[in-house]
Backbone as XML, in Angstrom:
<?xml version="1.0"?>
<chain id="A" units="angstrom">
  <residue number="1" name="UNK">
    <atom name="N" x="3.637" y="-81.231" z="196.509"/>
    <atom name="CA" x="4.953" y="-81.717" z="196.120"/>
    <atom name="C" x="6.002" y="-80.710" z="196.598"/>
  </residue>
  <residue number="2" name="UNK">
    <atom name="N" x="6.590" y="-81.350" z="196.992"/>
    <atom name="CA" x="8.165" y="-80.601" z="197.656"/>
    <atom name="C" x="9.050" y="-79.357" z="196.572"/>
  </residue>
  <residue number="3" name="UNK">
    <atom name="N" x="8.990" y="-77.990" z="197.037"/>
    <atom name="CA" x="9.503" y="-77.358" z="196.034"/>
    <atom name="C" x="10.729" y="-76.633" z="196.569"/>
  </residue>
  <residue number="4" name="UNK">
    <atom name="N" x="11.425" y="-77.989" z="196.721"/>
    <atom name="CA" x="13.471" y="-78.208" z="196.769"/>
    <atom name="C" x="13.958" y="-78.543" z="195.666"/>
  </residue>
  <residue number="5" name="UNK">
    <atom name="N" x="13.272" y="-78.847" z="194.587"/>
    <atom name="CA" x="13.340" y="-79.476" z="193.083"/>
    <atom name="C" x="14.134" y="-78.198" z="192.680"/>
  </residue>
  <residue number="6" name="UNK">
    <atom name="N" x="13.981" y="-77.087" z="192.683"/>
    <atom name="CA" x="14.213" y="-75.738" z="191.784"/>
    <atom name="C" x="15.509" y="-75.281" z="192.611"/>
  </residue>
  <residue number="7" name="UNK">
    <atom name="N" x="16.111" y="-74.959" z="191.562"/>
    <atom name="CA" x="17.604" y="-75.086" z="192.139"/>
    <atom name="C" x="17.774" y="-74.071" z="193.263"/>
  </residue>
  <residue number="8" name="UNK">
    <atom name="N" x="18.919" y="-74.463" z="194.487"/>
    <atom name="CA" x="19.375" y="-74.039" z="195.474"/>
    <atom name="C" x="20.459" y="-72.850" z="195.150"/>
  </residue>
  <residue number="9" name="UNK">
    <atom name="N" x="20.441" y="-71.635" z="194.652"/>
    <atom name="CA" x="21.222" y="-70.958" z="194.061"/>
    <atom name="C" x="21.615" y="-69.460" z="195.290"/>
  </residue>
  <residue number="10" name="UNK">
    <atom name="N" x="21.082" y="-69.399" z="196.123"/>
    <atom name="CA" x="21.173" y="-68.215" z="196.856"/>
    <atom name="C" x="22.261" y="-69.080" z="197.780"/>
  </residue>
  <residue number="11" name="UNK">
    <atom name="N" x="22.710" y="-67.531" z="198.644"/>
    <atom name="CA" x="23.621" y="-68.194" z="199.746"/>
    <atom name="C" x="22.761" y="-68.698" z="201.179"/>
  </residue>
  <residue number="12" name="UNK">
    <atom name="N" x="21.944" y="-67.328" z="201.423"/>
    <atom name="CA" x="21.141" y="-67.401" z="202.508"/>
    <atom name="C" x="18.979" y="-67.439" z="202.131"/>
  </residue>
  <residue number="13" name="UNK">
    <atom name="N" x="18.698" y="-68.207" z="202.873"/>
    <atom name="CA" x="17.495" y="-68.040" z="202.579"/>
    <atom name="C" x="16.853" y="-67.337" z="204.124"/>
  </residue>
  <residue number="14" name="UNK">
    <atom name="N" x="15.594" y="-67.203" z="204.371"/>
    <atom name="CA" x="15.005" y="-66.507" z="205.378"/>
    <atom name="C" x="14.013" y="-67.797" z="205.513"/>
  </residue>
  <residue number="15" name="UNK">
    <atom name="N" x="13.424" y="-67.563" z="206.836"/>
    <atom name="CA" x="12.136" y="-68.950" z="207.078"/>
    <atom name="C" x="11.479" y="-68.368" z="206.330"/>
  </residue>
  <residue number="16" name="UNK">
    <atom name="N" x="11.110" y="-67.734" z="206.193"/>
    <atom name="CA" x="9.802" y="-67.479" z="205.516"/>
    <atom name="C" x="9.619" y="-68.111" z="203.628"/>
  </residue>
  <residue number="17" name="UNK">
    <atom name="N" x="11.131" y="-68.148" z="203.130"/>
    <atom name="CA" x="11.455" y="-68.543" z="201.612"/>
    <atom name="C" x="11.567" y="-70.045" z="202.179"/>
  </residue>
  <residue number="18" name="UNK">
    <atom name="N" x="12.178" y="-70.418" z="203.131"/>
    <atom name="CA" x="12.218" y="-71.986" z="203.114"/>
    <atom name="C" x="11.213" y="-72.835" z="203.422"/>
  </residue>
  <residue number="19" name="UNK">
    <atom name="N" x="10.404" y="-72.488" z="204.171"/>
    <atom name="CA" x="9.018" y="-72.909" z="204.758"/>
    <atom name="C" x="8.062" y="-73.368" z="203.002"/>
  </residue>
  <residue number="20" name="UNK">
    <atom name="N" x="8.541" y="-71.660" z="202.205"/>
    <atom name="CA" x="7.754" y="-71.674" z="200.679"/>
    <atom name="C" x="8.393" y="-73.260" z="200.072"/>
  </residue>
  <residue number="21" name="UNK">
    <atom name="N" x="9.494" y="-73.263" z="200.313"/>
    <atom name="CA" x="10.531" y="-74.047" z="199.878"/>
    <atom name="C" x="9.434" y="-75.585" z="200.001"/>
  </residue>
  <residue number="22" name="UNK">
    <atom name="N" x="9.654" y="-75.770" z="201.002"/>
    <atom name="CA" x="9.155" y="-77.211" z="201.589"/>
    <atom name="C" x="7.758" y="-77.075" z="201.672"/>
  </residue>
  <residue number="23" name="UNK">
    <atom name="N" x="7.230" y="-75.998" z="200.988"/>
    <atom name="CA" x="5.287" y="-76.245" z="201.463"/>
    <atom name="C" x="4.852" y="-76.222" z="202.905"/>
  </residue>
  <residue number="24" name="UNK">
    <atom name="N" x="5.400" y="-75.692" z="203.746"/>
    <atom name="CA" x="5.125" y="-76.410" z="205.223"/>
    <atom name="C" x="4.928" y="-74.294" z="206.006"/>
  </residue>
  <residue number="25" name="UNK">
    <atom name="N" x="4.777" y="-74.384" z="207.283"/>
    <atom name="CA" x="4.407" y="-73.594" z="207.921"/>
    <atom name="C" x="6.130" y="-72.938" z="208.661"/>
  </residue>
  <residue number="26" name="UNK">
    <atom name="N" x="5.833" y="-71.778" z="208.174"/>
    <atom name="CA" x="7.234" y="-71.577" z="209.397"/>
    <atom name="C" x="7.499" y="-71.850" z="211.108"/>
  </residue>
  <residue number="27" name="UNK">
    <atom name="N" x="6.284" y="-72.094" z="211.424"/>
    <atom name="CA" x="6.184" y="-72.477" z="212.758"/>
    <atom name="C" x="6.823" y="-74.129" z="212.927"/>
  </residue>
  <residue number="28" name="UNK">
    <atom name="N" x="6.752" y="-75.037" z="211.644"/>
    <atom name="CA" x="6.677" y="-76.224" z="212.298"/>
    <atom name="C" x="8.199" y="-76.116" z="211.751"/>
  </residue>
  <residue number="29" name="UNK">
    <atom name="N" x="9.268" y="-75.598" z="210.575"/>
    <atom name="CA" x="10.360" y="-75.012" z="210.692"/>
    <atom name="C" x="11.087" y="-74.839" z="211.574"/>
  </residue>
  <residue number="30" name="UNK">
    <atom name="N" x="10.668" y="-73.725" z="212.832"/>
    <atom name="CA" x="10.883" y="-73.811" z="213.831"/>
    <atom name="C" x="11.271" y="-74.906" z="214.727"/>
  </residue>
  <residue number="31" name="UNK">
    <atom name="N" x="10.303" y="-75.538" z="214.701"/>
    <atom name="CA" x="9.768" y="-76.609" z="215.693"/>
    <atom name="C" x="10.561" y="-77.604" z="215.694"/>
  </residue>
  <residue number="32" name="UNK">
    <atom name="N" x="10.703" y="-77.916" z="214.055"/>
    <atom name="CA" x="12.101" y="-78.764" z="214.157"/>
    <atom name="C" x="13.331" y="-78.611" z="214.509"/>
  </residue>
  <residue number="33" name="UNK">
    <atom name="N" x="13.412" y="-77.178" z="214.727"/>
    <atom name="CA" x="15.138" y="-77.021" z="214.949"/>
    <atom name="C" x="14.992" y="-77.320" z="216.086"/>
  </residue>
  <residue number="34" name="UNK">
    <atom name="N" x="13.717" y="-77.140" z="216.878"/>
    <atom name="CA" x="14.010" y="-77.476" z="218.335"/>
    <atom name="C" x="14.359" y="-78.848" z="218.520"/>
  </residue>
  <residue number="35" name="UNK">
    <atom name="N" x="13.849" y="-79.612" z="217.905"/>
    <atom name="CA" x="13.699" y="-80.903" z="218.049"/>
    <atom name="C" x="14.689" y="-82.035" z="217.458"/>
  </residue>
  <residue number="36" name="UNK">
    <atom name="N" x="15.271" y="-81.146" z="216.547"/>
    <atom name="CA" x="16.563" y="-81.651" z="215.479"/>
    <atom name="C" x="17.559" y="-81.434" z="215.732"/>
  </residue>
  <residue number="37" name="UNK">
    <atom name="N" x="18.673" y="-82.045" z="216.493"/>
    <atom name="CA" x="20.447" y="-81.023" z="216.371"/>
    <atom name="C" x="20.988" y="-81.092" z="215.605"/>
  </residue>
  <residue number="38" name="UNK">
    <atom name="N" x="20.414" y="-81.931" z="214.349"/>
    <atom name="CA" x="21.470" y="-81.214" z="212.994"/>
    <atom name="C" x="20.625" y="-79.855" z="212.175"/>
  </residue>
  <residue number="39" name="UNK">
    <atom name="N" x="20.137" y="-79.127" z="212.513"/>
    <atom name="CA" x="19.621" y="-78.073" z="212.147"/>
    <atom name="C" x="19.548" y="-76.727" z="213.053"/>
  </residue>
  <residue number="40" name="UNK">
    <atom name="N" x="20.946" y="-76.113" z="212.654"/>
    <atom name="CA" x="21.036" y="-74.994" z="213.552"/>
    <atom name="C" x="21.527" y="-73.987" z="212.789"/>
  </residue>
  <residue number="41" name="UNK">
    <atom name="N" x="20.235" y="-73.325" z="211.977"/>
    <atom name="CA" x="20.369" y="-71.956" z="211.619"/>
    <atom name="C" x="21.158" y="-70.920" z="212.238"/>
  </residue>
  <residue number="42" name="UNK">
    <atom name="N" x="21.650" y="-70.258" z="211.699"/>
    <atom name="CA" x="22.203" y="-68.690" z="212.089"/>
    <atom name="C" x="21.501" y="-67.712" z="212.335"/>
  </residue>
  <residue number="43" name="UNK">
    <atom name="N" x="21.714" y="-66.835" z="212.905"/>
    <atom name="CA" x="20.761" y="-65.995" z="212.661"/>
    <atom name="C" x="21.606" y="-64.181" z="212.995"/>
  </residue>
  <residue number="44" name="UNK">
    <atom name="N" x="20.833" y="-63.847" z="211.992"/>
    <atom name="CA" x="21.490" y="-62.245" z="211.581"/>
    <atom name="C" x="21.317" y="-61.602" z="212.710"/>
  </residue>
  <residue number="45" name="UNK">
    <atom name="N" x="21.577" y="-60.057" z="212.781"/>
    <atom name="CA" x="22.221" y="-59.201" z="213.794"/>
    <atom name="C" x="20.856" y="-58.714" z="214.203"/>
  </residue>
  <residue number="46" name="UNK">
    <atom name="N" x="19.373" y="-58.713" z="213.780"/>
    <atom name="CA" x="18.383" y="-58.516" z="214.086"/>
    <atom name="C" x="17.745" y="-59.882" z="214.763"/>
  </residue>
  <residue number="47" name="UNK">
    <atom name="N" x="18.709" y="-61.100" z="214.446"/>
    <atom name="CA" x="17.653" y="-62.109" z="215.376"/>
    <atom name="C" x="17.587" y="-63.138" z="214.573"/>
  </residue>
  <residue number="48" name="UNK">
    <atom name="N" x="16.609" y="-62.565" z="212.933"/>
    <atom name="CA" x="16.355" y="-63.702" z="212.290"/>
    <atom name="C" x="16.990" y="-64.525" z="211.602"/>
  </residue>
  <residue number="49" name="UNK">
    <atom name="N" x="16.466" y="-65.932" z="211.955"/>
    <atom name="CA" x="17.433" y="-67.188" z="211.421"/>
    <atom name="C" x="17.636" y="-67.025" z="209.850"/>
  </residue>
  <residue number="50" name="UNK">
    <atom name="N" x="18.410" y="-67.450" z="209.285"/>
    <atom name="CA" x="19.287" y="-67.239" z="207.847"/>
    <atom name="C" x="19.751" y="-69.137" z="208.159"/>
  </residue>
  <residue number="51" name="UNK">
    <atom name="N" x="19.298" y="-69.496" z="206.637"/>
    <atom name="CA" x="19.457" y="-70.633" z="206.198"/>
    <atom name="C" x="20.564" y="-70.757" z="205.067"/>
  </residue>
  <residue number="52" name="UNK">
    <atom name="N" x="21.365" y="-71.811" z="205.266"/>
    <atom name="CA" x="22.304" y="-72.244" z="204.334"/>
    <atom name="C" x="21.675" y="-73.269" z="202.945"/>
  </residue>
  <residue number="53" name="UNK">
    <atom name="N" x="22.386" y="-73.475" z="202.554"/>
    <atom name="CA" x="22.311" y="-74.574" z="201.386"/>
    <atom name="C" x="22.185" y="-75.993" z="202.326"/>
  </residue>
  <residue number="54" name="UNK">
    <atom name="N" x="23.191" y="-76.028" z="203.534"/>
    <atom name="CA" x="23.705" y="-77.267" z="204.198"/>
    <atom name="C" x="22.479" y="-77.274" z="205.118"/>
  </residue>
  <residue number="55" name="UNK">
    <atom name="N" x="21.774" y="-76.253" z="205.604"/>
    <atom name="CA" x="20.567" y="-76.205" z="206.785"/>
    <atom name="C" x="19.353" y="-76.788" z="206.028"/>
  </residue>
  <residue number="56" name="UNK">
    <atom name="N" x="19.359" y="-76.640" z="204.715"/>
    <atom name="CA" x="18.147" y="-76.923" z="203.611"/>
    <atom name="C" x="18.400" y="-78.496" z="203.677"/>
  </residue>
  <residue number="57" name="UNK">
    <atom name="N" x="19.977" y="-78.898" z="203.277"/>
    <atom name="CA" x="20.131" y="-80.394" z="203.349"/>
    <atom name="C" x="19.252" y="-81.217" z="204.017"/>
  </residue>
  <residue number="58" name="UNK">
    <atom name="N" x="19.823" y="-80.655" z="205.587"/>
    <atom name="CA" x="18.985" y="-81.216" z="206.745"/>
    <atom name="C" x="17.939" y="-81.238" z="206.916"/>
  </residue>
  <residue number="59" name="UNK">
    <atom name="N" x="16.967" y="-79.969" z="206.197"/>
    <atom name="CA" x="15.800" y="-79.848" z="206.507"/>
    <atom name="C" x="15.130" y="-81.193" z="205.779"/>
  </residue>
  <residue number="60" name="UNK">
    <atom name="N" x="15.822" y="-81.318" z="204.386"/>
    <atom name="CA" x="14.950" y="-82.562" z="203.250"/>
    <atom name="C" x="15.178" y="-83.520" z="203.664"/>
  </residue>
  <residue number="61" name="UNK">
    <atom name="N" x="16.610" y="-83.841" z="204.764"/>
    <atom name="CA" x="16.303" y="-84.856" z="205.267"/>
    <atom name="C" x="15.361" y="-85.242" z="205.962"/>
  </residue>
  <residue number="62" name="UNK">
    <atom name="N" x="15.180" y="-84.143" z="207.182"/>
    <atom name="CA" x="13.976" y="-84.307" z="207.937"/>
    <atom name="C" x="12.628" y="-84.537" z="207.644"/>
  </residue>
  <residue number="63" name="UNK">
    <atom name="N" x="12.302" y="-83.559" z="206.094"/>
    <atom name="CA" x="11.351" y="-84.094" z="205.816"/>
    <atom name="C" x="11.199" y="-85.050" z="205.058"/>
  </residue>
  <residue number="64" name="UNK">
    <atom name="N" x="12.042" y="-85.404" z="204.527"/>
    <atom name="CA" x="11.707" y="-86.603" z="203.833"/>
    <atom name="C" x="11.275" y="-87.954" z="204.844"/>
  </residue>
  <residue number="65" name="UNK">
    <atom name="N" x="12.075" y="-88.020" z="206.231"/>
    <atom name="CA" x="12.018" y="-88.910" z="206.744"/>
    <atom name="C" x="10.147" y="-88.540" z="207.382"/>
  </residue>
  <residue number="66" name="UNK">
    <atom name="N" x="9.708" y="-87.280" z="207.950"/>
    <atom name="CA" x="8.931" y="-86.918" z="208.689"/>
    <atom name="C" x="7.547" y="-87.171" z="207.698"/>
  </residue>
  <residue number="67" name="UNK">
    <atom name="N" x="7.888" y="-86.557" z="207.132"/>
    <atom name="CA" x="6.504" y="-86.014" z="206.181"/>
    <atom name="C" x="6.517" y="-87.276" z="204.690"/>
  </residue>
  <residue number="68" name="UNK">
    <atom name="N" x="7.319" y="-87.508" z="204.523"/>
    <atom name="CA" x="6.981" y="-88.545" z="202.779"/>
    <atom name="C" x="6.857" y="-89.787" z="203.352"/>
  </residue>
  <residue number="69" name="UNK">
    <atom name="N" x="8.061" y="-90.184" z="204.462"/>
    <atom name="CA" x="8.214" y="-91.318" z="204.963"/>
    <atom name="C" x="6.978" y="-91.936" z="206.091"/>
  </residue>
  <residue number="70" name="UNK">
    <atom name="N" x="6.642" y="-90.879" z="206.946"/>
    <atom name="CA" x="5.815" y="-91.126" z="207.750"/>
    <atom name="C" x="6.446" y="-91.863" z="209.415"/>
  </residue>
  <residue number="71" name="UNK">
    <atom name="N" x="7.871" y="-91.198" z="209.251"/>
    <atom name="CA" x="8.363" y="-91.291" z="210.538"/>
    <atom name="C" x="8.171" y="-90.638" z="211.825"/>
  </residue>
  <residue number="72" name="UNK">
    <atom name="N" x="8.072" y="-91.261" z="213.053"/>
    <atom name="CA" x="7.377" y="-90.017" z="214.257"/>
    <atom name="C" x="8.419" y="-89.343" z="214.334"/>
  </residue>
  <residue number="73" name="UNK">
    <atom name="N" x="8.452" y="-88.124" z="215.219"/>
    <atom name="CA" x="9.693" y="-87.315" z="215.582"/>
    <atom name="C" x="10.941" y="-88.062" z="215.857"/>
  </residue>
  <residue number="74" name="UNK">
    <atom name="N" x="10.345" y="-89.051" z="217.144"/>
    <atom name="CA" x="11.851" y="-89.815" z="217.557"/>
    <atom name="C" x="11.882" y="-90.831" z="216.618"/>
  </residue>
  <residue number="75" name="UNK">
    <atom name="N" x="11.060" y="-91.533" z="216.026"/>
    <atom name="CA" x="11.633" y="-92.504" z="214.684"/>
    <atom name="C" x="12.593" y="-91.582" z="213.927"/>
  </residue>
  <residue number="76" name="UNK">
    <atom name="N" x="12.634" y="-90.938" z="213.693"/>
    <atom name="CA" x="13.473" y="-89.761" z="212.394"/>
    <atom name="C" x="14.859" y="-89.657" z="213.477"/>
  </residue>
  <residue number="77" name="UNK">
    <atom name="N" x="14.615" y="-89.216" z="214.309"/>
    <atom name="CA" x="15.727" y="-88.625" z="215.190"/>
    <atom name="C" x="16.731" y="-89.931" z="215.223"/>
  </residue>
  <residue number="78" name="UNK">
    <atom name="N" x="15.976" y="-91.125" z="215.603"/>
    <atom name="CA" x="16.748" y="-92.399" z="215.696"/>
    <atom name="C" x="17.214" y="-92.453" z="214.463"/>
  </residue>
  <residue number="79" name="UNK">
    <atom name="N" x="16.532" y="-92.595" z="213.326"/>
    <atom name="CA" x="17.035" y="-93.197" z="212.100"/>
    <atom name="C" x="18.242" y="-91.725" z="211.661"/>
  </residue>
  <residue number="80" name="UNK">
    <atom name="N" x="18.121" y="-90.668" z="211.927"/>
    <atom name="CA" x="19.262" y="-90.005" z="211.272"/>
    <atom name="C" x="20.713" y="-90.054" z="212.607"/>
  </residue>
  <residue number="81" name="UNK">
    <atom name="N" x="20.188" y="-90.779" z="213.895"/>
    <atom name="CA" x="21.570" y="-90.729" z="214.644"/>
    <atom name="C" x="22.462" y="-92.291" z="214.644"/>
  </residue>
  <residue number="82" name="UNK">
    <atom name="N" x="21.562" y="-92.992" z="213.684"/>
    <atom name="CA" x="22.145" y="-94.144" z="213.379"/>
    <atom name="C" x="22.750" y="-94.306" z="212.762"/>
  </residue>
  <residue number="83" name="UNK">
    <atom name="N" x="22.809" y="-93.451" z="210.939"/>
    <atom name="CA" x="23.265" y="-93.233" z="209.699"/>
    <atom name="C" x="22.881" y="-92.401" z="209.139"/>
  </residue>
  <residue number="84" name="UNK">
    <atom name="N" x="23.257" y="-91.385" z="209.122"/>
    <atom name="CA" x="22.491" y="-89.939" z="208.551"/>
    <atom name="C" x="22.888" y="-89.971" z="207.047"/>
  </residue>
  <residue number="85" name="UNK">
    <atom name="N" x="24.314" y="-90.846" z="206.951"/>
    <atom name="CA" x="24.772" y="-90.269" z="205.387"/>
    <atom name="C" x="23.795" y="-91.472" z="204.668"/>
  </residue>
  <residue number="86" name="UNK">
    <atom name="N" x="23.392" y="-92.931" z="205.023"/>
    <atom name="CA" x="22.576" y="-93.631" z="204.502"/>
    <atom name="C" x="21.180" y="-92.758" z="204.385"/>
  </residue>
  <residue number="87" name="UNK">
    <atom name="N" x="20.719" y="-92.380" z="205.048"/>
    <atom name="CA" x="19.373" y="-91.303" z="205.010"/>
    <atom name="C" x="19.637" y="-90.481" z="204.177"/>
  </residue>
  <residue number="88" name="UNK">
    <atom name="N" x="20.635" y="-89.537" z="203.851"/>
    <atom name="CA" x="21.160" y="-88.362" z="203.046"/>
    <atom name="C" x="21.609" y="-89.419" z="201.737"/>
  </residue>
  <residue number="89" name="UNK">
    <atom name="N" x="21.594" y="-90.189" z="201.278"/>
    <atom name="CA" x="21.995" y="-90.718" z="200.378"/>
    <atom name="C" x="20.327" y="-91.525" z="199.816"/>
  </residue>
  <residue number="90" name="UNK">
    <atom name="N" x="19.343" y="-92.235" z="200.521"/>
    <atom name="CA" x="18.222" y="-92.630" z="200.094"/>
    <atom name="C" x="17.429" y="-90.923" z="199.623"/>
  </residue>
  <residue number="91" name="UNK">
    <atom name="N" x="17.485" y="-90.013" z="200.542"/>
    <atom name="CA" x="16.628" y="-88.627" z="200.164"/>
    <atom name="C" x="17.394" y="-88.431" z="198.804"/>
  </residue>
  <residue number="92" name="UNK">
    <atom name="N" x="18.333" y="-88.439" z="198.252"/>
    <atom name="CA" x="19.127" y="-88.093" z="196.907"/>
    <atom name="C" x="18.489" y="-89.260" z="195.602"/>
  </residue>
  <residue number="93" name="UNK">
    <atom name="N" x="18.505" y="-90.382" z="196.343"/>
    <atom name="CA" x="17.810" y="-91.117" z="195.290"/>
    <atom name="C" x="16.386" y="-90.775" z="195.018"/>
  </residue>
  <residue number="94" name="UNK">
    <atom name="N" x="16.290" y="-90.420" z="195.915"/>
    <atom name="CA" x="14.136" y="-90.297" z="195.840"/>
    <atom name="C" x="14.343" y="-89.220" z="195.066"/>
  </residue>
  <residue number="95" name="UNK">
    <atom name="N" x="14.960" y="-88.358" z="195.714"/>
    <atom name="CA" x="14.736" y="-86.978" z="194.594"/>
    <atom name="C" x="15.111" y="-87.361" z="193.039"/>
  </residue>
  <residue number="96" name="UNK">
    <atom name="N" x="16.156" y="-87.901" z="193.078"/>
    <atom name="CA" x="16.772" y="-88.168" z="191.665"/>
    <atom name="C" x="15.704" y="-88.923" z="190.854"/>
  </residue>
  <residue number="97" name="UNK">
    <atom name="N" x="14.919" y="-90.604" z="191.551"/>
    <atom name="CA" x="13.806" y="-90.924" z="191.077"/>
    <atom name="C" x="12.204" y="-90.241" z="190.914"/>
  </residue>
  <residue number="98" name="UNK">
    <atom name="N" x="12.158" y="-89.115" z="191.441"/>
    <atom name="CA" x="11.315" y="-88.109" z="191.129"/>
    <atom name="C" x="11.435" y="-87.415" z="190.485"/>
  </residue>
  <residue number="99" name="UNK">
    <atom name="N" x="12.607" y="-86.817" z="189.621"/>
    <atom name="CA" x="12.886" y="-85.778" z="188.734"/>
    <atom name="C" x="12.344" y="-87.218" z="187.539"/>
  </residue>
  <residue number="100" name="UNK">
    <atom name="N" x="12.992" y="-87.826" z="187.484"/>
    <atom name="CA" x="13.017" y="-89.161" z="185.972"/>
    <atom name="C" x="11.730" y="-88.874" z="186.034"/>
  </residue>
  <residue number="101" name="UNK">
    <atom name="N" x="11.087" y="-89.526" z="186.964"/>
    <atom name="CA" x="9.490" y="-89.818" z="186.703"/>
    <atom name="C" x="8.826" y="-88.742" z="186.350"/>
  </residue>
  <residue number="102" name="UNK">
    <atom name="N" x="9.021" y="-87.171" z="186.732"/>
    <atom name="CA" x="8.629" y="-86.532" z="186.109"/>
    <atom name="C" x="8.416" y="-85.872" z="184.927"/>
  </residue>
  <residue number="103" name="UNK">
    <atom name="N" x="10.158" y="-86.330" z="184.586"/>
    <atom name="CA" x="10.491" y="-86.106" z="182.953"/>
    <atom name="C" x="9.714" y="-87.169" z="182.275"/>
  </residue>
  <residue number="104" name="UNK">
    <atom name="N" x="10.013" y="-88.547" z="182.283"/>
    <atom name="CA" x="9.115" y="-89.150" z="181.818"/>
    <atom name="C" x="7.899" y="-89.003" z="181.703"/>
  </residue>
  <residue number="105" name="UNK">
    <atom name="N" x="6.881" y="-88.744" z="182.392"/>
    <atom name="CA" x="5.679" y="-88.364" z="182.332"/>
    <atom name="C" x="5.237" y="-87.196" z="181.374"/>
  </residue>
  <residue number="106" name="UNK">
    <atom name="N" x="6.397" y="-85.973" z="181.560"/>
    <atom name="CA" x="6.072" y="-85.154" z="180.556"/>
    <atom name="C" x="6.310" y="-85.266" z="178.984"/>
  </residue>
  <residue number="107" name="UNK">
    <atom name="N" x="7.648" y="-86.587" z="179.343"/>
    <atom name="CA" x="7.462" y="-87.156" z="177.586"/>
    <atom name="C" x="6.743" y="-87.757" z="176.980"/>
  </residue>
  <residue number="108" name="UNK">
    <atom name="N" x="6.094" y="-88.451" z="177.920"/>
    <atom name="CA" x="5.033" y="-89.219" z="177.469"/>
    <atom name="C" x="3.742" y="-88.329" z="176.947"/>
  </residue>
  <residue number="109" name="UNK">
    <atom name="N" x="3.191" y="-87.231" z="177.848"/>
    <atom name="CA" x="2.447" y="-86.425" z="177.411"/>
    <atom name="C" x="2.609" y="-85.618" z="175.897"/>
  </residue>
  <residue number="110" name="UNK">
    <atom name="N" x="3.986" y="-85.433" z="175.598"/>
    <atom name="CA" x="4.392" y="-84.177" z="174.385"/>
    <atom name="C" x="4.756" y="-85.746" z="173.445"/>
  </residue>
  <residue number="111" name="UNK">
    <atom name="N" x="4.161" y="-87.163" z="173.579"/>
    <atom name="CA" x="3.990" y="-88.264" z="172.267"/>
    <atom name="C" x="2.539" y="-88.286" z="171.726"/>
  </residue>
</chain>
């Protein structure tokens, strides 16, 4: 399960915390920026990329479309250059319907 749930409170993250973030490998992190142009990290005076709050956005978009959805690279690429804010607006509901269901579940358990 995706651990973007826990709040976004720093300014900058490092791949290595966001990769933790999303469960996934910092290599395939990478891989997407290559492959993604709405994901273009910064990167500090030594090199390494530094993530925003807004780079994380993109990333849940991506994965949501890549990895939950089961979209290929260019399916995702198409579907976020068609309507990204419709995509950024379904990833908000899923999340939002995943927090409920989880609360629920745990109320149900503590009846």
């Amino acid at each position: 399960m995706l651990n973007t749930r826990k709040r976004i409170e720093k300014l900058y993250y490092s791949i290595g915390e966001v990769a933790e973030l999303f469960e996934v490998n910092a290599s395939l992190i990478r891989y997407w920026e290559k492959e993604f142009n709405i994901l273009k990290p910064r990167k500090n005076k030594k090199g390494n990329r530094i993530y925003t709050k807004e780079d994380l956005e993109q990333l849940r978009i991506i994965y949501h479309l890549v990895k939950e959805r089961g979209y290929t690279l260019q399916g995702a690429k198409e579907k976020i250059r068609q309507n990204r804010d419709d995509v950024a607006r379904n990833v908000e509901i899923n999340d939002t319907l995943t927090r409920l269901k989880e609360f629920l579940l745990e109320l149900k358990k503590d009846l």
